[in-house]
N, C-alpha and C positions, 0 to 999 in steps of 0.2 A: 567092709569086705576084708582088708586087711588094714592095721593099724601100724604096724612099722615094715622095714628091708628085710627080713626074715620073714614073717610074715607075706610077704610080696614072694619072694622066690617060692616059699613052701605050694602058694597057689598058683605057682607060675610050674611048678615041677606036677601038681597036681590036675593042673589042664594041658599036660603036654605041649605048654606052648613052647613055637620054634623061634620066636623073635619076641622083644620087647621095643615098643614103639612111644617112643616119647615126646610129648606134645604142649607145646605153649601158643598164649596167645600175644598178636602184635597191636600197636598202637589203634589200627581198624577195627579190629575185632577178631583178623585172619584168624583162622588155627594153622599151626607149621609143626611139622614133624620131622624126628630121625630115628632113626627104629637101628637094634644092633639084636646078633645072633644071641639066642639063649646061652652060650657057652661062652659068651665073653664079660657077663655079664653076674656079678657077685654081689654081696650085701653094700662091700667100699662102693663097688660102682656106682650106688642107689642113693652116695651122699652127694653125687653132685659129677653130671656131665658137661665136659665144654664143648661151647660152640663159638662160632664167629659173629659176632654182634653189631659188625659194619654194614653185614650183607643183608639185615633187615629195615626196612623203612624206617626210618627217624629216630634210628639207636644210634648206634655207636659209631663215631669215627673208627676210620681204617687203623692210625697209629693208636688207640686203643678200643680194640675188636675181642680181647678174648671175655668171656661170658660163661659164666655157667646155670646148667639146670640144673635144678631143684625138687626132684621127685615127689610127688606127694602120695605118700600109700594109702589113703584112704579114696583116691579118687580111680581105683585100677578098674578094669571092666575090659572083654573081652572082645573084640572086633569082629563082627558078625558079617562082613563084609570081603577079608584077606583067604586067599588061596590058601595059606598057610595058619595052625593057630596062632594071634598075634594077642597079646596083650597092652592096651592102653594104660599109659600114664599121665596124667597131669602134671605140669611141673610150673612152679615158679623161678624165676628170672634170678640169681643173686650178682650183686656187682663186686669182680674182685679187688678193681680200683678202691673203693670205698668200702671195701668187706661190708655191705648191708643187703638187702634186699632192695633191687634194682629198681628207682623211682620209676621208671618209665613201664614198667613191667604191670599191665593193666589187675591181671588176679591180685598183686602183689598190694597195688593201690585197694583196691577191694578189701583186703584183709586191714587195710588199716584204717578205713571206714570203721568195719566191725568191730574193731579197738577203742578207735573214738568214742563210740556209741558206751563200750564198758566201759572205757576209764569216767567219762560226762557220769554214771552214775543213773543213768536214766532206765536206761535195762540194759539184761547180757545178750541177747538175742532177737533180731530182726527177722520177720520170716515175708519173701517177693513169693508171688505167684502169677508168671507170665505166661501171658494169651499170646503166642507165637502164629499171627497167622500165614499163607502161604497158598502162591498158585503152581499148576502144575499143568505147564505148556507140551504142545506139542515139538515146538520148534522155536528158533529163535536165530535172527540174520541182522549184523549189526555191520554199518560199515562208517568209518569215523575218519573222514581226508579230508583234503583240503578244499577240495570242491564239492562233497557229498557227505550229507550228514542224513543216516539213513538207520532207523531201526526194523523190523518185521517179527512180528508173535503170531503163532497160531495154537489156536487150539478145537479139538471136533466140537468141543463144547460152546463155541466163538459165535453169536448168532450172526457174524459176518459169513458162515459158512452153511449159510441155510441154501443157499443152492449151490452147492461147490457136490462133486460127485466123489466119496470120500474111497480114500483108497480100499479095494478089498472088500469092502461091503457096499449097502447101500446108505442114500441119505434119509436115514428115519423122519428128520426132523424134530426128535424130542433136545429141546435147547432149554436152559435155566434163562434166558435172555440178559440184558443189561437190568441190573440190581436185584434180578430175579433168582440166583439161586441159595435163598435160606432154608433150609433141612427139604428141598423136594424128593422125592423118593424117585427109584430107577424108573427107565432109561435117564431121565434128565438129569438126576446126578449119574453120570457115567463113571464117576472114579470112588464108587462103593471099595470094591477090591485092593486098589491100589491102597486106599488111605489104613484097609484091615493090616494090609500088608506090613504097612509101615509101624501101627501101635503093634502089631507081632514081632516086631524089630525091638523095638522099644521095650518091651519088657522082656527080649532075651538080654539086656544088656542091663535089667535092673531099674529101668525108670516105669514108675507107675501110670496112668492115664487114666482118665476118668470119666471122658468124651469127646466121641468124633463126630466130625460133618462138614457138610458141604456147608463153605460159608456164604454171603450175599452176593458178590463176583462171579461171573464165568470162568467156570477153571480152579475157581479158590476152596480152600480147606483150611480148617483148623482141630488140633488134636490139643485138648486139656490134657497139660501134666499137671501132676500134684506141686504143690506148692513148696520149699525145703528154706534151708538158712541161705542168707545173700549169697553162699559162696557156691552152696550145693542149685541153688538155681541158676548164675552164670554157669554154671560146668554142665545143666542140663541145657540149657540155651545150643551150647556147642554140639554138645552130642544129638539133639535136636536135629541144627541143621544140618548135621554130619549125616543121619538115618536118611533124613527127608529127602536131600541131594542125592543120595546113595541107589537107595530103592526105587524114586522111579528114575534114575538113570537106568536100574535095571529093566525096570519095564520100558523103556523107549523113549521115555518123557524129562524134560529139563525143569526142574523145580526152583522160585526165585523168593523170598524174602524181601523183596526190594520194596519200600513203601507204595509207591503209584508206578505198575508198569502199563495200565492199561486207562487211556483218556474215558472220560464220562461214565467210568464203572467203580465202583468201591476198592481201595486200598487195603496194605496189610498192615495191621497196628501189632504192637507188641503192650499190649494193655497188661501195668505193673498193680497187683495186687499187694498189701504191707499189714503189716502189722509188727510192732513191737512189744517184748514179753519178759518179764523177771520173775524170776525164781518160780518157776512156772505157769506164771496169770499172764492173760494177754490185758497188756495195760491200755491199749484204743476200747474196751468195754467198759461202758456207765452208762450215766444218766442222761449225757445230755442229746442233742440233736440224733434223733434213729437212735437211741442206744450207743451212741461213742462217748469216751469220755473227755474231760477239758485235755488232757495229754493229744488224743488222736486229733481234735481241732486245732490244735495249737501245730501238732504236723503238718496236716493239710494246709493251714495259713502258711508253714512254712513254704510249703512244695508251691504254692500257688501264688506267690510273694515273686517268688524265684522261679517261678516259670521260666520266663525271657532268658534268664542265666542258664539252667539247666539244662535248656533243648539243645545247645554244642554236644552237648552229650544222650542225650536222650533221641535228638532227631539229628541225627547225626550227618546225613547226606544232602546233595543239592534236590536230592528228588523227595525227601521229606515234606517239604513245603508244599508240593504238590498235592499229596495227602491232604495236608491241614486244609481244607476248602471246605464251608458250609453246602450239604445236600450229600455229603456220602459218609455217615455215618463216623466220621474224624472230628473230634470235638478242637478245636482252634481256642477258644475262650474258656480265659482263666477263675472259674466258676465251680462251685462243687454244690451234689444236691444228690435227694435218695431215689436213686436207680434210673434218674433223669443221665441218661446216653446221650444227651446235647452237651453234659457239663464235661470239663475236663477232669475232675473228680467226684465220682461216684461212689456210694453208701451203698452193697449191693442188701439185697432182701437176704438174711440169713436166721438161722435157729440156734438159739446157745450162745454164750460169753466167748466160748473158746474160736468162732469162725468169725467173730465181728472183724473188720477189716476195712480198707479206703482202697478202690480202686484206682488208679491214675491214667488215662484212656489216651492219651496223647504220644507216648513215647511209641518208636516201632523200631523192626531189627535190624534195620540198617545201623544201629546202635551195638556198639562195643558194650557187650552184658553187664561185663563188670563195673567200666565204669561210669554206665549206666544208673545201675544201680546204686554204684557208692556217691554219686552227684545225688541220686532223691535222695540217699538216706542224709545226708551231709545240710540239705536243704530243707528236711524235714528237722531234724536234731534244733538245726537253728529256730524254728518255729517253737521247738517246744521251751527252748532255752530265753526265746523273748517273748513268752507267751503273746506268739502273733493270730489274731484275731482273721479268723477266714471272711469275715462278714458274712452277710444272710446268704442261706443257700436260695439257689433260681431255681424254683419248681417251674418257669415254663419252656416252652423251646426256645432253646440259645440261635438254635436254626434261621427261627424265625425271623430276629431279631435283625434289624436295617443297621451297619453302619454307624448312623448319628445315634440311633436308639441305643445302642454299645456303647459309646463316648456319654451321651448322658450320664446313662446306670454309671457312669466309673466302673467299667469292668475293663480289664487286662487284657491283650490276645496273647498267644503265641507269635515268635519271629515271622515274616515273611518270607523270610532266605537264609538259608546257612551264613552269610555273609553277616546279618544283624544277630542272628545268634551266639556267631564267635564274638563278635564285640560286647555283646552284654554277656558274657563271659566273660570275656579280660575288664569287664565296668566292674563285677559282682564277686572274681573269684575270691575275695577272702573269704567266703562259707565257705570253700575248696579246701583253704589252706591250713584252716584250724585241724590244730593238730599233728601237723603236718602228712596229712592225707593225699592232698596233691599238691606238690613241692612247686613253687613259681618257673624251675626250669622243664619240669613235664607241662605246665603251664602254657609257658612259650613253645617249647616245642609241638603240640598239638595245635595250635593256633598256627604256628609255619606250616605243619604238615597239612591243613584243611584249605589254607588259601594255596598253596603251590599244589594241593593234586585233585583238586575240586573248584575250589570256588573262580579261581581266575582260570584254569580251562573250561570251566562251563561257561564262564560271563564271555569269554570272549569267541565263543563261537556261535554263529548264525543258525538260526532253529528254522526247518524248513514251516511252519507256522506265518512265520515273517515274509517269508516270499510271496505269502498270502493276501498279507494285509501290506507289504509296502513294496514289493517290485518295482510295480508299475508307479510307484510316485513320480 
């Protein structure tokens, strides 16, 4: 859309827009913003705004806080949701302490994935295509003290509300039930509308789509976007959840991303589509297993090697694990096979050299996009660089599979808790570090910030579950 600071103003003068708002992401995944009037706002400005860098989770000390943004003009796009016209910016993080591009700055790490990957020689370009999926509640009541650990979700769609008398109308009855809503048609998908709504959002802002629908879940949804380079798909991730959250707050409804919010019903994955490509060929196309080549299997072995290390990043929260459970459609085991949805990587069915591809079904958006993404590529690189061997794909159900049957095969699972994941991250990170992709001090700092704002306040709070099973002991 535009390619430099001039360019940026000329469509900023040419949409009348009244504000420019500008946006990075945190250690989480957060998006944060500060937006400044059109009129203070020049070509100089667009080389670099500061901010305070104390005031965001697990940057900056106070005695050094100043920070600045990094505009990026090719990522503007116009805010379909502001009273006034605003323009979006993307910005990267740069450190003036150390005049470089701020290690801790997630897009920033991202870009130096992408680097890696050219300078290794292997190819110039990586291209994700993620399955963001998403429920969209009616309501949501949480209350978190010292004596009361208390969640509540509702949705009309909820088969817990099959006799509840629904405000305003009647109770029809038509429910998707539990693991019952894949593509049903109206009334039982009830949020036809809302999700239109949303892919109309979505392409007033530039991002293509290519299928909706009601997913497996009561309540849940998913919209294909098109697939783009590692960095154009973290920045649709954001803008993603930016529409999704947006729109049906408009309509009345709270929208979550969250892996498992709802017990004994199917979760949301952010299932990572890959492929790597030089001088225009996509190089996972050959001969071997489904048409990939020894490059794409030497990924795959990568990504599935390093499963355990990856998921700090990939499954990023304590409710991740939750998800991973055999019977809802979350693949747990480190396995790959063609078009087998038990494996954690998948060979999907496709036509032509150019769409060949390895799915990765495990990661979800509880996941920081970027470095998300730059942990598989970082993980895959190394597979192809030790040419690591995926062993035989498992055409049966992984599902199926008992326990001891899994320790036999020698097959891998995924972490059980954030807590085992971050440690086989701090066992694994030197595939992180090559290159210096992710520096040992973002390193450590992600590992403080996982156990201080997650792992030790979830471990050490009482789950009403437990009152269940040990009150009365």
């Amino acid at each position: 859309m535009a390619k430099n600071a001039a360019e940026v103003i000329a469509f900023a003068k040419a949409n009348k827009v009244l504000f420019y708002d500008f946006r990075f992401t945190d250690i989480k995944g957060a998006w944060h913003h500060v937006s400044y009037h059109v009129d203070s706002v020049q070509e100089d400005t667009l080389k670099g705004l500061p901010f305070d860098g104390s005031s965001i989770p697990a940057w900056q000390p106070i005695h050094k806080s100043d920070m600045q943004l990094i505009p990026d003009p090719t990522s503007i796009f116009l805010d379909p949701f502001t009273a006034d016209p605003t323009l979006v910016v993307f910005c990267d993080v740069w450190d003036i302490y150390k005049n470089q591009a701020y290690e801790k700055c997630p897009r920033s790490i991202a870009k130096n994935a992408v680097k890696y990957l050219k300078d290794s020689g292997i190819g110039d370009t990586v291209y994700f295509g993620p399955e963001n999926e998403f429920f969209l509640f009616d309501g949501l009541k949480v209350r978190d003290a010292i004596n009361i650990q208390y969640y509540e979700l509702d949705s009309s769609e909820g088969i817990w509300n099959s006799h509840t008398d629904m405000p305003g109308s009647i109770n029809t009855g038509h429910r998707p039930g539990t693991k019952g809503g894949y593509f049903p048609v109206a009334p039982v998908d009830s949020q036809v509308d809302l999700r239109a709504d949303i892919v109309k959002t979505l392409h007033k802002i530039g991002m293509e789509t290519f299928v909706v629908h009601h997913e497996v879940a009561q309540a849940q949804g998913e919209i294909g976007v098109k697939f783009g380079t590692l960095i154009e798909a973290a920045d649709n991730v954001q803008k993603l959840k930016y529409v999704v959250k947006n729109v049906a707050h408009k309509w009345g409804k709270t929208a979550t991303f969250m892996p498992k919010p709802l017990y004994g019903d199917n979760g949301n994955g952010m299932h990572c589509h890959q492929s790597i490509w030089k001088d225009g060929k996509n190089l996972f196309a050959g001969n071997g297993y489904q048409g990939l080549s020894e490059l794409a299997l030497n990924y795959t072995g990568g990504v599935l090697k390093h499963g355990k290390t990856v998921a700090a990043f990939t499954n990023a929260s304590t409710n991740s694990y939750k998800r991973l459970l055999p019977g809802f459609e979350a693949p747990a085991i480190l396995a790959y096979s063609a078009q087998n949805r038990s494996a954690c990587a998948r060979i999907p069915f496709v036509s032509g050299e150019k769409a060949k591809r390895v799915e990765f079904r495990f990661p979800d958006s509880s996941a920081n996009p970027y470095l998300a993404f730059a942990a598989l590529l970082m993980a895959g690189i190394d597979g192809i660089q030790n040419k690591i061997d995926p062993g035989p794909p498992r055409e049966e159900d992984l599902f199926e599979l008992s326990l001891d049957e899994i320790r036999e095969k020698g097959i891998q699972q995924m972490p059980h808790t954030l807590r085992e994941a971050v440690e086989h991250m701090l066992a694994g990170k030197e595939i992180f570090k090559k290159g210096n992709v992710f520096t040992e001090e973002f390193i450590q700092t992600y590992k403080a910030y996982k156990f201080e704002t997650e792992i030790w306040p979830w471990e050490g709070r009482p789950h009403p579950f437990e009152f269940l099973t040990t009150y009365s002991c």
